[in-house]
RODO-2510 file (C-alpha; in nm, 4 decimals, decimal comma):
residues 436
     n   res          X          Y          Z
     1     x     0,0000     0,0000     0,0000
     2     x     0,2640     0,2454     0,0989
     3     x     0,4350     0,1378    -0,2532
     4     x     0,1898     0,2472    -0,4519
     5     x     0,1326     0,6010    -0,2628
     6     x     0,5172     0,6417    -0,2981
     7     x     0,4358     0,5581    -0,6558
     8     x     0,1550     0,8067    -0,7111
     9     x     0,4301     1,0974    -0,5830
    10     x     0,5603     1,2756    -0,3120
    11     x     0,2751     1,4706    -0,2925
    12     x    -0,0278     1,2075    -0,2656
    13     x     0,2308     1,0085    -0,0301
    14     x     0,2670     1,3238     0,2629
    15     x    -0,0743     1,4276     0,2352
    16     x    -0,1850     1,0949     0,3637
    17     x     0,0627     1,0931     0,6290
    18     x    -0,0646     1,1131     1,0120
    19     x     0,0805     1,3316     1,2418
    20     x     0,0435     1,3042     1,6288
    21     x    -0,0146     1,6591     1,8152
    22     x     0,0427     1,4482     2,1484
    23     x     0,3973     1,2876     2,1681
    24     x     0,5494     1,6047     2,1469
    25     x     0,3131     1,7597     2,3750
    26     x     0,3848     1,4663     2,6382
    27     x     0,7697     1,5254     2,6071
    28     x     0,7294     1,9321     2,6617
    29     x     0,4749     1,8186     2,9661
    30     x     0,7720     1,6210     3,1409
    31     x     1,0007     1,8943     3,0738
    32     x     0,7743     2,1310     3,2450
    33     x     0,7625     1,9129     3,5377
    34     x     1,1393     1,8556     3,5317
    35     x     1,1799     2,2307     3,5915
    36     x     0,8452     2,2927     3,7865
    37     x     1,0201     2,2907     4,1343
    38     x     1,2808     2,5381     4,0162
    39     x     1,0563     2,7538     3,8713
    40     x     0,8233     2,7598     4,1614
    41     x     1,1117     2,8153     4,4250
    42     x     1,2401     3,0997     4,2030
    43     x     0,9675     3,2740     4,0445
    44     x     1,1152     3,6502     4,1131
    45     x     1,4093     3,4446     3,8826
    46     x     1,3545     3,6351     3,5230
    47     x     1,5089     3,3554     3,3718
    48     x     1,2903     3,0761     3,5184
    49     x     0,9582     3,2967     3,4309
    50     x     1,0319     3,2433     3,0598
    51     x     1,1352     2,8879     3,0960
    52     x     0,8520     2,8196     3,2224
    53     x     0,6290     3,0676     3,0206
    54     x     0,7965     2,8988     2,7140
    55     x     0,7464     2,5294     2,8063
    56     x     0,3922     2,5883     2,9072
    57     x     0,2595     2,8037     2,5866
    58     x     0,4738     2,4815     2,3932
    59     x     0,2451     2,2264     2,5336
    60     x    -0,0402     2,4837     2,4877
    61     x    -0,0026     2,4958     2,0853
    62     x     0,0316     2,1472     2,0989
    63     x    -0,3384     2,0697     2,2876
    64     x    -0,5350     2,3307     2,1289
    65     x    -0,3579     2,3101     1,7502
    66     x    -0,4906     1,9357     1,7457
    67     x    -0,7438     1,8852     1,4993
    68     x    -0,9915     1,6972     1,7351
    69     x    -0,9005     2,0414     1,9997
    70     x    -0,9728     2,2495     1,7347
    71     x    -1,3281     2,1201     1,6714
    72     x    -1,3769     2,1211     1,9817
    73     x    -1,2878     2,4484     2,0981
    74     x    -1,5202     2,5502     1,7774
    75     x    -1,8237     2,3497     1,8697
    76     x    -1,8286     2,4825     2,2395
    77     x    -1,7531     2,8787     2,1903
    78     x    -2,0315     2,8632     1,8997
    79     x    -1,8218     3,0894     1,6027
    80     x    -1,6527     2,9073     1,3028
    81     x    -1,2893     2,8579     1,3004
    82     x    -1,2271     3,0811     1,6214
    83     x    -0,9905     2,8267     1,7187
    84     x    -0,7945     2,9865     1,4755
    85     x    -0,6620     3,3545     1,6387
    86     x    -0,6570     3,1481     1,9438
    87     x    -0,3309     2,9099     1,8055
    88     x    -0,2035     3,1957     1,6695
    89     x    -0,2081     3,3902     1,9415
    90     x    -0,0362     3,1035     2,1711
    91     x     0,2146     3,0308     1,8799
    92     x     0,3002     3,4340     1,9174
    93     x     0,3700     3,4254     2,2669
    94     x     0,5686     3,0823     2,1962
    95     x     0,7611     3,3167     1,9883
    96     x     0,7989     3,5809     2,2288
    97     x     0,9044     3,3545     2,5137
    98     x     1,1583     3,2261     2,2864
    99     x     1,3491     3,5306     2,2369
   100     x     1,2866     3,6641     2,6023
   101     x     1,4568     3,2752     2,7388
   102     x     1,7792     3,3793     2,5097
   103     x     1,7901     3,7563     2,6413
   104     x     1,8125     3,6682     3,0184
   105     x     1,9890     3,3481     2,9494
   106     x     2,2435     3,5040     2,7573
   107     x     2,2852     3,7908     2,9445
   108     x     2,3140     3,6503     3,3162
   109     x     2,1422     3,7801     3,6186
   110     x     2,3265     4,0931     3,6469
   111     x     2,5163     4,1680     3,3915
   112     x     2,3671     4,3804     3,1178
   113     x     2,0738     4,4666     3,3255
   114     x     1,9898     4,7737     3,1753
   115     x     1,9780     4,6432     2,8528
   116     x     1,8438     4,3203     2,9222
   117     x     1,4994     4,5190     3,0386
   118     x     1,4936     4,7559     2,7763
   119     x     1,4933     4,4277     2,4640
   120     x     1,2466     4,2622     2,7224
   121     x     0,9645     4,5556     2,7318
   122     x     1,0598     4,5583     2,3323
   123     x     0,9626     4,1849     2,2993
   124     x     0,6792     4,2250     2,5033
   125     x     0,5243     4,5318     2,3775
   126     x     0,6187     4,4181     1,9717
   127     x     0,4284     4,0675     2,0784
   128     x     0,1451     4,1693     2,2364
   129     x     0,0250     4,4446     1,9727
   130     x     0,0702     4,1535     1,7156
   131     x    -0,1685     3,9217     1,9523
   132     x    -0,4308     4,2301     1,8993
   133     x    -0,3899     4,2724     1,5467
   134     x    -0,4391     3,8823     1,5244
   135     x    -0,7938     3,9277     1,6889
   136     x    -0,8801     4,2429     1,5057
   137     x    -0,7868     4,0921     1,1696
   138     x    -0,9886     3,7783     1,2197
   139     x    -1,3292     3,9934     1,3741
   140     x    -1,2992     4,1265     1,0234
   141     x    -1,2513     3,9050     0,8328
   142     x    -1,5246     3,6361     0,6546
   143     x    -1,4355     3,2446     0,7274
   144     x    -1,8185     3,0847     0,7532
   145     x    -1,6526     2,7678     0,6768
   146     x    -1,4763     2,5071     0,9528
   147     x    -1,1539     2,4508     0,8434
   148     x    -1,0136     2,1659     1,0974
   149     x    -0,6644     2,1079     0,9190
   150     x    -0,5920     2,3823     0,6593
   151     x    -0,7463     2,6895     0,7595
   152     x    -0,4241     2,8386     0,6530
   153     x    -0,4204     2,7596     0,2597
   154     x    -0,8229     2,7017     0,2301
   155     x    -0,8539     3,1137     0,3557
   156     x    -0,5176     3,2307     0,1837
   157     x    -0,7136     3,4661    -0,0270
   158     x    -0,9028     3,5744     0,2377
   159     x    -0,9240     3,9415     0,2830
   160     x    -0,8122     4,0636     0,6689
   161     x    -0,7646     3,6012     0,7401
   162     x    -0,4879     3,6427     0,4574
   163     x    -0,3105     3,9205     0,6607
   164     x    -0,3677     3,7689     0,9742
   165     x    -0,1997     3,4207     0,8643
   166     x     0,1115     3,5935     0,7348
   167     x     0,1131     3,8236     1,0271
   168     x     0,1577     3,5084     1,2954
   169     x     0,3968     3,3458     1,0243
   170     x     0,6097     3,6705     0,9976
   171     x     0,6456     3,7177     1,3588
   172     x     0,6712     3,3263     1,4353
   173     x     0,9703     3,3131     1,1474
   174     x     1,1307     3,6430     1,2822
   175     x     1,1285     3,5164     1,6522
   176     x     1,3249     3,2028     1,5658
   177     x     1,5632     3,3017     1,3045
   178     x     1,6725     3,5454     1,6054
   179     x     1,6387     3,2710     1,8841
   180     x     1,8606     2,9764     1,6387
   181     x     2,1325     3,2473     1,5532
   182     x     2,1288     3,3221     1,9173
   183     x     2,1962     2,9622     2,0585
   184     x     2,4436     2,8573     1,8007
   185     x     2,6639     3,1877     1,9113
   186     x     2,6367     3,0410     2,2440
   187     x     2,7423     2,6980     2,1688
   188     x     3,0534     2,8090     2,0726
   189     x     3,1399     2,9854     2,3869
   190     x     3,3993     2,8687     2,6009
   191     x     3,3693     2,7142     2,9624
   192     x     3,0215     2,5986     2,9306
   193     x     2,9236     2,2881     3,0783
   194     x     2,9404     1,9991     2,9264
   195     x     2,5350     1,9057     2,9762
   196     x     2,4465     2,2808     2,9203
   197     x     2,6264     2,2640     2,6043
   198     x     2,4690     1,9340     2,4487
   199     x     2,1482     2,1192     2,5491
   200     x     2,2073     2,4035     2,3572
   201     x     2,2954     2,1426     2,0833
   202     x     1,9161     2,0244     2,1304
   203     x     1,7201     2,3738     2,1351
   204     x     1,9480     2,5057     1,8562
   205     x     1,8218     2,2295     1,6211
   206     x     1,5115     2,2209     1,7279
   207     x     1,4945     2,5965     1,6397
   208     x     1,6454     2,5599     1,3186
   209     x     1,3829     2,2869     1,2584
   210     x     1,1070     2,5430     1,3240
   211     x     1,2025     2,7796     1,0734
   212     x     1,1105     2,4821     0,8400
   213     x     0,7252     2,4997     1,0054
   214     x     0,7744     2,8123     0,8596
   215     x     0,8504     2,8030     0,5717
   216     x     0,6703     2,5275     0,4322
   217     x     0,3405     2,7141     0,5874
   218     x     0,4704     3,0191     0,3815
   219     x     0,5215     2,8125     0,0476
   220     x     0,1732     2,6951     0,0606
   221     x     0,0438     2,9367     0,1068
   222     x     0,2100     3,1455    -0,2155
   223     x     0,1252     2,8995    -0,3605
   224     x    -0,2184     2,9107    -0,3498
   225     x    -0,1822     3,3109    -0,4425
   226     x    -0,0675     3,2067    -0,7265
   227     x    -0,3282     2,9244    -0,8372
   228     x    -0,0563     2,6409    -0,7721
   229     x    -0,1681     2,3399    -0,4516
   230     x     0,0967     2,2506    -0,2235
   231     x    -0,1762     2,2392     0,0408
   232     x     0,0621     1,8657     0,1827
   233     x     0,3274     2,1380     0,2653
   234     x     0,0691     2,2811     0,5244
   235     x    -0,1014     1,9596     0,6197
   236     x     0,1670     1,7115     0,7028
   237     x     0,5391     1,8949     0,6354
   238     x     0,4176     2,1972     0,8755
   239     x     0,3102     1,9761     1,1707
   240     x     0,5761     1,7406     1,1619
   241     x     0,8226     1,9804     1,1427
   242     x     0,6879     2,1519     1,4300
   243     x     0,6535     1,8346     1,6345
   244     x     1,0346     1,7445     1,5526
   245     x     1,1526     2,0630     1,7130
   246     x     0,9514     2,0694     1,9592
   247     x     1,0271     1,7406     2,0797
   248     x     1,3773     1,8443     2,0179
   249     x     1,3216     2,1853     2,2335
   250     x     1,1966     1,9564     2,5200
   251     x     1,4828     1,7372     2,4822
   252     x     1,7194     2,0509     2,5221
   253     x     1,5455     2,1822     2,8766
   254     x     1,5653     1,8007     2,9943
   255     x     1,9261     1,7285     2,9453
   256     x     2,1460     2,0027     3,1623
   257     x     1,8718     1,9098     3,4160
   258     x     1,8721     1,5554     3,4158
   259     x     2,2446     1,5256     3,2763
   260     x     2,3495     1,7191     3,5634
   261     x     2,1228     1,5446     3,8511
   262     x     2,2452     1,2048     3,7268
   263     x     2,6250     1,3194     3,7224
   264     x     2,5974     1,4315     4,0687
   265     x     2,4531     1,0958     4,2035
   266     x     2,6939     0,9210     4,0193
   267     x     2,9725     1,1565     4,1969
   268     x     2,8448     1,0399     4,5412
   269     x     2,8016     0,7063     4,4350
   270     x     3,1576     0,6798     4,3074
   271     x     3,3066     0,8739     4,6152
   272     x     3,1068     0,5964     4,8651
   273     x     3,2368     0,3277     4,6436
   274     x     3,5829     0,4931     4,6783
   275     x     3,6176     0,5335     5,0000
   276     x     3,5539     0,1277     5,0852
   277     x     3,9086    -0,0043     5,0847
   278     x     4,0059     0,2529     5,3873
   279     x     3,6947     0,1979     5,5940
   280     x     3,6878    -0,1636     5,5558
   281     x     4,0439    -0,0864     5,7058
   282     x     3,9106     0,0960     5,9910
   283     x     3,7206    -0,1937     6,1505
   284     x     4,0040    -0,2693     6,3433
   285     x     4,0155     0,0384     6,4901
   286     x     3,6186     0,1217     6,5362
   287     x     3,5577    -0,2323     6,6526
   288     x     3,2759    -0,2734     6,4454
   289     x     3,1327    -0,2000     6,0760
   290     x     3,0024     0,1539     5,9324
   291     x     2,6413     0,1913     5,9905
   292     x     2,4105     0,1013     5,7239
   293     x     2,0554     0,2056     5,6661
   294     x     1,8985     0,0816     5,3621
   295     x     1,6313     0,3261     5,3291
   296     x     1,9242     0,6415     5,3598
   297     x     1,9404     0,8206     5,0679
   298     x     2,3198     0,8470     4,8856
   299     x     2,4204     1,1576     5,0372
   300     x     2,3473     1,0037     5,3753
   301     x     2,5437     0,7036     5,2880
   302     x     2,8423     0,8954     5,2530
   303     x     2,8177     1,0927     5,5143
   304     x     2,8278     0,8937     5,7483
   305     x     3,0897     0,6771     5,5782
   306     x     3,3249     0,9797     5,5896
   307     x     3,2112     1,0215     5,9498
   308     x     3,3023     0,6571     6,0346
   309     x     3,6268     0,6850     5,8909
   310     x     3,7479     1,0307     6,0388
   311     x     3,6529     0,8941     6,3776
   312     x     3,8110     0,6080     6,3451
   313     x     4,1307     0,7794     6,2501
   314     x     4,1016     1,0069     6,5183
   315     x     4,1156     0,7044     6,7360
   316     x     4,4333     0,5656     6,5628
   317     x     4,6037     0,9254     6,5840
   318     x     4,8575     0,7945     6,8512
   319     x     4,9651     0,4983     6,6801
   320     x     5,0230     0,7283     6,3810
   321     x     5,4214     0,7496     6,2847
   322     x     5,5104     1,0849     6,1883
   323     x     5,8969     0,9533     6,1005
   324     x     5,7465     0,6675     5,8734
   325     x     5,5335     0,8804     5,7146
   326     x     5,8536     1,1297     5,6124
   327     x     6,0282     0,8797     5,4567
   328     x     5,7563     0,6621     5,2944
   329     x     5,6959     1,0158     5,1002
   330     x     6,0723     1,0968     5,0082
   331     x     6,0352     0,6926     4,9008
   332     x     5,7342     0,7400     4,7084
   333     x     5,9022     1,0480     4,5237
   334     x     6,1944     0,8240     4,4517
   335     x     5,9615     0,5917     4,2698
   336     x     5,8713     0,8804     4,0629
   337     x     5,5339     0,9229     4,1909
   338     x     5,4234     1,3001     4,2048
   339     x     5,3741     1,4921     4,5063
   340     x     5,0102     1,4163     4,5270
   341     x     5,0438     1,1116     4,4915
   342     x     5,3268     0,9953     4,7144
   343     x     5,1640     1,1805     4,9809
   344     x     4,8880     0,9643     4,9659
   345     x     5,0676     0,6137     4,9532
   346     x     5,3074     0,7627     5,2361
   347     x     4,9668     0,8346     5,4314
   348     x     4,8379     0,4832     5,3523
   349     x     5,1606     0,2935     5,4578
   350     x     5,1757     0,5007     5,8059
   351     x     4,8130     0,4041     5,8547
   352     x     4,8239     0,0435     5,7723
   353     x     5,1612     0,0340     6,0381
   354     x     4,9306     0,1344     6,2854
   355     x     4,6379    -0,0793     6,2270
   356     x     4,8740    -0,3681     6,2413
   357     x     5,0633    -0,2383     6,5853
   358     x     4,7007    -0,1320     6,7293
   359     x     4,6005    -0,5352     6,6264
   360     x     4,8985    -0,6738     6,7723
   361     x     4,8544    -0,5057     7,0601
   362     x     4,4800    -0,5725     7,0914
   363     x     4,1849    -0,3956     7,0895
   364     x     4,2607    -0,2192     7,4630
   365     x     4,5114    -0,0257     7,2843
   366     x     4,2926     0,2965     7,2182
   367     x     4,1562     0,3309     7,5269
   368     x     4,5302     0,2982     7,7058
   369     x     4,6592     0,5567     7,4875
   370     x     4,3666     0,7808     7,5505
   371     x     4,4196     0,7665     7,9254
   372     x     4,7875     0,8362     7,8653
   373     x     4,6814     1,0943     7,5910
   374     x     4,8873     1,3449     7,7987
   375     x     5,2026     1,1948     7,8591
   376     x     5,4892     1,1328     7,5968
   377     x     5,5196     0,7702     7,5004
   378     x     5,5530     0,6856     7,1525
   379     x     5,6126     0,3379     7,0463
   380     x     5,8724     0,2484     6,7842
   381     x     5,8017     0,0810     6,4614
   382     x     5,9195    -0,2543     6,5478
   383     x     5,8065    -0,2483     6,8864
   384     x     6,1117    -0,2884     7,0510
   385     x     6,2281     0,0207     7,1724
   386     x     6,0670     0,2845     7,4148
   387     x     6,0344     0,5364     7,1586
   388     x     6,0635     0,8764     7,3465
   389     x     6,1663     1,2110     7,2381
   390     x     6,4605     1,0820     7,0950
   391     x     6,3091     0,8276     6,9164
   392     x     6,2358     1,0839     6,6009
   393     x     5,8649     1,0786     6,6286
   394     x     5,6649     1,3556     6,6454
   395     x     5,2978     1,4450     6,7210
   396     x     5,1079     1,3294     6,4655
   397     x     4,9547     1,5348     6,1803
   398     x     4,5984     1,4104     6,0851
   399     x     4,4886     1,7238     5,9169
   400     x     4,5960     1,5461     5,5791
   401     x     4,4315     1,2199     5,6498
   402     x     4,0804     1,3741     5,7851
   403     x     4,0773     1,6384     5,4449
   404     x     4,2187     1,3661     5,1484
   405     x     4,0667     1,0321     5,2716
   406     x     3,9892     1,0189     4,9257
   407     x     4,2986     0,9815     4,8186
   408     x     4,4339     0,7702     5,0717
   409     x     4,1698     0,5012     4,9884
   410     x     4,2084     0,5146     4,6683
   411     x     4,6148     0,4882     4,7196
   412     x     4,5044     0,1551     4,9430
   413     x     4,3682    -0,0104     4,6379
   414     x     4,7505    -0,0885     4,4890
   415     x     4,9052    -0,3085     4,7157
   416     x     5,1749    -0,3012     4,4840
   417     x     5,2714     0,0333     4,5256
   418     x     5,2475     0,0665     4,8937
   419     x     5,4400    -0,2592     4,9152
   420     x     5,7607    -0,1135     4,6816
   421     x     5,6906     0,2276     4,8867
   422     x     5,6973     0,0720     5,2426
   423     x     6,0328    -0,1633     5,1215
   424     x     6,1956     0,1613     5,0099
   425     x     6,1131     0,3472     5,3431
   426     x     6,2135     0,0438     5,5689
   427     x     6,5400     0,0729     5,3644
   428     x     6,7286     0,3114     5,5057
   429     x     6,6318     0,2620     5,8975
   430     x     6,7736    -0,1075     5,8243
   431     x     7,0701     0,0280     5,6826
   432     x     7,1156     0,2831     5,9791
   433     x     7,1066    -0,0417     6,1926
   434     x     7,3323    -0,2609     6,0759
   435     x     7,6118     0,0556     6,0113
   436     x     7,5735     0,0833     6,4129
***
């Protein structure tokens, strides 16, 4: 069947085509309610007030400019084809909150402020007087006839209809010609995120694709001026075009939103995951496992997973070897690992020397060198010397461990590396010996 439609032409083909007013409208619908909350939180927010202007008069055109809607809406007010102005009149203030979303966006909060309100009262005032020529042209004009899907190339001719159709085309082709040349500038800014940009990406093609709604409304309806019948352009290439972008406009509100919600719950994810090897480590020391609450949302999780390990290395403080921790750094530089590094896998070898003292000595240890938390002993590395003030220890630093425990568990996950560091720090103390 579709073979021999293809075969009768192009033409004969599109004009049988259907074309769904609702899947677009759905997408622009869960848009909306992506940025509700923000919108509602913010209202005072310029910015926000044509977001959400725009994605609600986007699902408007889509509900009323529905053939079935647009019986409707002609059946209950009682006047032929007054379903008409009405479209236009929400696909004008489409247009309008199209080029008022680029002027804030563009220009920021702040900056440009002066001249962001002056091309804001210009959009408004320029729009609105073309919403009242709209109803003024179509109380004059004649159009007895319902026209369900085209009104715009049946009443071309029209006297005062003709005028009013190009009117909403001219200011609906103006508005996004402006809006698309807009965006695109923008893409190619620097420093914009990477979600924000693919975003852009979406609403600049989905503007472009407009400007075909445009102009294959505009070629019909020449065409019928001069005696020629491309009504298909109006019929089926119009309305798909227009459900393409606007699907594609939907797409471009969702993704910085959702792109950058998912990214941060990945973050958190990764930095709970992350931190695992260093508080499974910490058992020893805490005496028992992290809590865990199923229902707790992500953030919770790692809070109090970085909670559990900073008090737990708190607790091993005084085990903590400042001397080790010197030279498992100058070893770990020796390796050629970079600063950043090697202070982490020095960090990680001093800690798992005192988890394995603190377990040898069993788990009374803490609370002994609590109680003596104000005298000087120090024990020594091997555990056989007293390890006073001239044992080369200091008071240990934690402020590293409690700010990068990041770092330090991720530096516990290559047991390779902290074994080659530790051998290279033990090194030289063994050497000391034996020369003595």
């Amino acid at each position: 069947m579709t073979a021999l439609r293809l075969a009768d032409g192009p033409a004969r083909f599109l004009t049988d085509l259907y074309v769904t007013f609702w899947l677009p409208g759905l997408v622009l619908t869960a848009a909306l309610v992506v940025k509700l909350p923000s919108i509602l939180k913010l209202w005072r927010d310029p910015l926000l007030r044509a977001v959400g202007g725009l994605l609600l008069f986007a699902c408007a055109v889509f509900a009323f400019a529905a053939p079935g809607t647009i019986a409707w809406t002609n059946r209950v007010t009682g006047v032929p084809n007054i379903a008409a102005p009405w479209v236009y009149t929400l696909i004008t203030a489409l247009s309008a909150c199209w080029l008022l979303l680029v002027v804030h966006w563009r220009n920021g909060p702040t900056d440009h402020r002066e001249k962001t309100r002056r091309a804001t009262r210009w959009v408004v005032r320029l729009y609105a007087a073309v919403v009242v020529a709209l109803w003024v042209l179509f109380a004059l004009a004649d159009v007895p006839v319902e026209r369900v899907r085209d009104l715009d190339t049946y009443y071309a001719g029209t006297p005062f209809m003709r005028e009013e159709i190009v009117l909403y085309l001219l200011a609906q082709a103006v508005s996004c010609s402006i809006t698309t040349w807009l965006v695109w500038n923008w893409i190619r800014t620097d420093g914009l995120d990477a979600w924000l940009r693919w975003g852009l990406r979406f609403l600049g093609v989905g503007f472009a694709t407009n400007l075909l709604f445009s102009a294959a409304k505009f070629t019909a309806v020449v065409a019928r001026w001069t005696g020629h019948d491309l009504d298909w352009l109006n019929t089926n290439i119009a309305p798909s075009a227009a459900c393409i972008a606007a699907t594609l406009v939907a797409i471009g509100f969702i993704v910085p939103h959702v792109g950058q919600y998912l990214r941060e719950r990945w973050l958190v994810r990764r930095r709970h995951r992350d931190l695992g090897p260093l508080a499974r480590l910490m058992r020893t020391v805490a005496g028992s496992r992290e809590p865990l609450a199923l229902r707790a949302t992500a953030e919770m999780r790692l809070i109090r997973r970085e909670t559990y390990i900073r008090d737990a290395l708190l607790q091993l403080s005084r085990f903590l070897d400042e001397d080790l921790r010197a030279r498992a750094h100058d070893a770990a530089l020796a390796l050629g690992h970079d600063p950043g590094r090697a202070q982490a896998l020095a960090a990680a070898v001093t800690i798992l020397d005192a988890v394995e003292v603190l377990d040898a000595e069993g788990p009374d240890a803490v609370g002994a060198q609590v109680r003596n938390a104000g005298g000087n002993e120090r024990r020594t590395v091997d555990g056989d010397g007293a390890g006073d003030g001239d044992g080369g220890t200091g008071e240990a630093d934690t402020s590293y461990l409690l700010t990068e425990i990041r770092a330090v568990s991720a530096a516990l996950r290559h047991t390779e590396e902290i074994t080659a560091v530790r051998t290279h720090a033990a090194a030289p103390a063994e050497s000391m010996s034996a020369h003595e």
